[in-house]
TIKOL-301361 format. One record per atom (N, C-alpha, C): residue number from 1; residue in one letter; atom name; z, x, y. Coordinates in steps of 0.2 Angstrom, whole numbers. Layout:
BEGIN
> NUM_A_CA_Z_X_Y $
...
***
This chain:
BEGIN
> 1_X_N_-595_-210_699 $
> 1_X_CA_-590_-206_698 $
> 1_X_C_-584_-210_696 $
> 2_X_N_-580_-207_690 $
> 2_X_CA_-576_-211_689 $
> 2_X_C_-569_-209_693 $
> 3_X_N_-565_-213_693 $
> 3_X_CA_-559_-210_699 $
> 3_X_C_-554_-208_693 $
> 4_X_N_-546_-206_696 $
> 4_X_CA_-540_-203_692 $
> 4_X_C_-540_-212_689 $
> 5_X_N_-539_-218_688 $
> 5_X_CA_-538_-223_686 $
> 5_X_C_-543_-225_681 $
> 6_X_N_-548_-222_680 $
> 6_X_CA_-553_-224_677 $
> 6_X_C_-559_-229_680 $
> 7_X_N_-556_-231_686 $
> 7_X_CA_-561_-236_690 $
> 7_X_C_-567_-232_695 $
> 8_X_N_-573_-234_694 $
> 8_X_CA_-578_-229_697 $
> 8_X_C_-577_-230_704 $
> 9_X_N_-577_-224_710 $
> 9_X_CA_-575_-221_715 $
> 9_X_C_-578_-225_719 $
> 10_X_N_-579_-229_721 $
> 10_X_CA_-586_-231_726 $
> 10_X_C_-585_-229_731 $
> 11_X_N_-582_-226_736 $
> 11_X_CA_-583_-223_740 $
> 11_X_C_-588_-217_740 $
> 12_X_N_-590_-215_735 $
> 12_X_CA_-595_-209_734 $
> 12_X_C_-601_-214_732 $
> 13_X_N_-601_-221_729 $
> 13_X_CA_-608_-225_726 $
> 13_X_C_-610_-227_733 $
> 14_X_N_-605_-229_736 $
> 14_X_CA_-609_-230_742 $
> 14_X_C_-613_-227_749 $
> 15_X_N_-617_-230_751 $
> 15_X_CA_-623_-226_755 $
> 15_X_C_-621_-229_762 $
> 16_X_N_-618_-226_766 $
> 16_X_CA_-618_-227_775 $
> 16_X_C_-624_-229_777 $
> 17_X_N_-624_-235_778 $
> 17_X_CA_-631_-239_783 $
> 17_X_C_-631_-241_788 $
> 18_X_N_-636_-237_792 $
> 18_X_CA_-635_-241_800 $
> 18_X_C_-640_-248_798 $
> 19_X_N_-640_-250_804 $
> 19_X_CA_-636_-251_808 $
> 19_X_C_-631_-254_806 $
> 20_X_N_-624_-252_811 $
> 20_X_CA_-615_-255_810 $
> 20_X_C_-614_-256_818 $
> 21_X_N_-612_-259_818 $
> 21_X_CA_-609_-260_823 $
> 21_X_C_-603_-254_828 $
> 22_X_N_-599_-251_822 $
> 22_X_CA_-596_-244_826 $
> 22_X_C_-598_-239_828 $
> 23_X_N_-605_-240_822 $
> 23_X_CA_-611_-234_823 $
> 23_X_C_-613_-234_829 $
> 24_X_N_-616_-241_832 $
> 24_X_CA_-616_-242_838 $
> 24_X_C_-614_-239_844 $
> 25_X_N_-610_-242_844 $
> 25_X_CA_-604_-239_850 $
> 25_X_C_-602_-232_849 $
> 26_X_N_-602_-229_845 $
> 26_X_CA_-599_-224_844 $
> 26_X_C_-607_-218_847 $
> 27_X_N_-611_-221_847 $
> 27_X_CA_-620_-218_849 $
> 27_X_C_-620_-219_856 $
> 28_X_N_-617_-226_856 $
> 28_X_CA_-617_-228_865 $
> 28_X_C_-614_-221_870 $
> 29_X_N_-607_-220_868 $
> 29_X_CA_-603_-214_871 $
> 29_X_C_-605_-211_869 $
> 30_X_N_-609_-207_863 $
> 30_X_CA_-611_-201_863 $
> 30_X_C_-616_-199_867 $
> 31_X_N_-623_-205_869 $
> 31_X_CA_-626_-206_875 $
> 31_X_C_-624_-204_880 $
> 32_X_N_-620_-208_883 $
> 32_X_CA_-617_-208_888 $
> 32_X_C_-612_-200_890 $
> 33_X_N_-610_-198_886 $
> 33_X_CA_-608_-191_887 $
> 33_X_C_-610_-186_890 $
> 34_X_N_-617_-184_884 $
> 34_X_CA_-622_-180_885 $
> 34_X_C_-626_-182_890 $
> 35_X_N_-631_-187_892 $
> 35_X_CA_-633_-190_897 $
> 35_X_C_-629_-188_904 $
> 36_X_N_-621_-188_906 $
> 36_X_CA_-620_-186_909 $
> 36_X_C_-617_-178_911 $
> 37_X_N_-615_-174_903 $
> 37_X_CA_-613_-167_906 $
> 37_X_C_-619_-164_906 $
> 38_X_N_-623_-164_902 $
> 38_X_CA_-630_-163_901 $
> 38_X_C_-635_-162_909 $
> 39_X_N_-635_-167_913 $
> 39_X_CA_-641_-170_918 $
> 39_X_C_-637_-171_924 $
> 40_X_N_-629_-172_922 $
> 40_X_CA_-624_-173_930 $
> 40_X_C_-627_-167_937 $
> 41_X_N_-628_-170_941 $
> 41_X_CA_-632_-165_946 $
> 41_X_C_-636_-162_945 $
> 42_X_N_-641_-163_943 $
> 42_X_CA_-650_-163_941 $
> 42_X_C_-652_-167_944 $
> 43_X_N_-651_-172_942 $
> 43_X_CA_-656_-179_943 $
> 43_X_C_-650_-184_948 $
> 44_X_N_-655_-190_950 $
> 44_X_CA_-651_-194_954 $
> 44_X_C_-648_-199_948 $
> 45_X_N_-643_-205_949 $
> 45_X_CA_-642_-209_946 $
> 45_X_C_-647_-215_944 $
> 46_X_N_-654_-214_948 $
> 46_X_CA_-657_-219_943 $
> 46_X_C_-659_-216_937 $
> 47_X_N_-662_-211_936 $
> 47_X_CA_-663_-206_934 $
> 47_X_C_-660_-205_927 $
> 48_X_N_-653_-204_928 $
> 48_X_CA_-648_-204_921 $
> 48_X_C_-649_-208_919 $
> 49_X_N_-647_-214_921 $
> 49_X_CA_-644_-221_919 $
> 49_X_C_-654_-222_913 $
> 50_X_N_-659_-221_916 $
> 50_X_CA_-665_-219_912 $
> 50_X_C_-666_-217_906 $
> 51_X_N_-661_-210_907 $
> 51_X_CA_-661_-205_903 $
> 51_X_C_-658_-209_896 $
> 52_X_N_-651_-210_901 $
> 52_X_CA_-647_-215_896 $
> 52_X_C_-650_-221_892 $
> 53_X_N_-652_-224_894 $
> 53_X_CA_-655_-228_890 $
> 53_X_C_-659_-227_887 $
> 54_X_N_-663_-225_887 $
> 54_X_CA_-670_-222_884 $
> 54_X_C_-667_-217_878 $
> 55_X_N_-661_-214_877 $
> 55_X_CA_-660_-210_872 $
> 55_X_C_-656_-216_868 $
> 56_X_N_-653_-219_871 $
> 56_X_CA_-651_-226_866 $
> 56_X_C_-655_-231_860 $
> 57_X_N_-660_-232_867 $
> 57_X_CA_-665_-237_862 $
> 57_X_C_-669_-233_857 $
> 58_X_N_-669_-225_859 $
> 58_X_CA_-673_-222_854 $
> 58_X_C_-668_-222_847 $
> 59_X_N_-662_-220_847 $
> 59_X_CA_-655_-221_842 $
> 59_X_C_-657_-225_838 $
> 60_X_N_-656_-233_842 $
> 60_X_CA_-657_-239_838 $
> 60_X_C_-664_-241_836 $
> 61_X_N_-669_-237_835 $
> 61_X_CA_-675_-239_834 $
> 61_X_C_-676_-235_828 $
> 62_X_N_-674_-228_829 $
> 62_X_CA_-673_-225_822 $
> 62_X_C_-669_-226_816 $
> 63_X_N_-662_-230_819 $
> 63_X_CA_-657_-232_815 $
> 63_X_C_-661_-238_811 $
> 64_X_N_-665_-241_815 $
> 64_X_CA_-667_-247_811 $
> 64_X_C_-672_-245_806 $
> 65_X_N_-675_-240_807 $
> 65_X_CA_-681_-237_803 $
> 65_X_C_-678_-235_797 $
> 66_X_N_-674_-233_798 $
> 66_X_CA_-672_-228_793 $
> 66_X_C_-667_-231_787 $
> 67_X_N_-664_-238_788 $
> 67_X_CA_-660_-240_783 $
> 67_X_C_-666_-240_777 $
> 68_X_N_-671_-245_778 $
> 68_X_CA_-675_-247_772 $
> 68_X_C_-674_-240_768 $
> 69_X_N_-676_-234_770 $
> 69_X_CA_-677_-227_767 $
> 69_X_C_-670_-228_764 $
> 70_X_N_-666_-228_766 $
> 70_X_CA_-659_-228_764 $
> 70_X_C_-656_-233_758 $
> 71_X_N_-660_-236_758 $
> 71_X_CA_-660_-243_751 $
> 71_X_C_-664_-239_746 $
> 72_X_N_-668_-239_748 $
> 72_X_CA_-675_-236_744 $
> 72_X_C_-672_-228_739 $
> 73_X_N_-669_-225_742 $
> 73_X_CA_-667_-218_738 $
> 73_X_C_-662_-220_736 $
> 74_X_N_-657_-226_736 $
> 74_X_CA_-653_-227_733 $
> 74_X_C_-654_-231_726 $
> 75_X_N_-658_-235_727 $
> 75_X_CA_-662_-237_723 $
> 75_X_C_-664_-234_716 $
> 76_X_N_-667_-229_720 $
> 76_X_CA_-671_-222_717 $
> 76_X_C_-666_-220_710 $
> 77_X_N_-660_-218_716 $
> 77_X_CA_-654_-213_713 $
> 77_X_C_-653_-217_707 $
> 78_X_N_-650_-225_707 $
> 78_X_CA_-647_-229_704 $
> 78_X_C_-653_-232_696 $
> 79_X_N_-659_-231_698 $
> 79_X_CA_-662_-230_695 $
> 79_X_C_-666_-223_688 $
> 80_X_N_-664_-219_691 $
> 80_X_CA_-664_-211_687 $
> 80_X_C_-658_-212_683 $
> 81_X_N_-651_-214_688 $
> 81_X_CA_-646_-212_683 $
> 81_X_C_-643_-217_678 $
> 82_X_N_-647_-225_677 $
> 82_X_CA_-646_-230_673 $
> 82_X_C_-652_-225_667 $
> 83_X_N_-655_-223_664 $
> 83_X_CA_-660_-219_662 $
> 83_X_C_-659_-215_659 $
***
């Protein structure tokens, strides 16, 4: 997309890829939230603290899975549209 300047946009050429690092921490506390207003007096604190983790490393495992997908249809895009 070209901009008002004539210089192409790149904030629209560009594809957000996890993993980032504020991706991260911004996951970590959204964890941690939910796991707590969520489960707060339910469960005991080994319990949460499980919960919590366990919905974290699921985050970062799918984070990881899913950049390659993320290169790959950009790929794709950047290929159709040179064509």
């Amino acid at each position: 997309m070209v901009g008002l300047h004539g210089e192409e946009d790149r904030r629209q050429s560009q594809v957000p890829v996890a993993p980032q690092q504020w991706l991260h921490a911004d996951q970590l506390l959204n964890s941690l939230l939910f796991t707590l207003f969520a489960f707060y007096g339910t469960y005991d604190a080994e319990t949460l603290l499980s919960i919590f983790a366990s919905s974290y490393v699921i985050y970062i495992f799918t984070s990881l899975l899913d950049t390659p997908a993320l290169y790959l249809a950009r790929r794709i895009k950047e290929g159709k549209a040179a064509t």
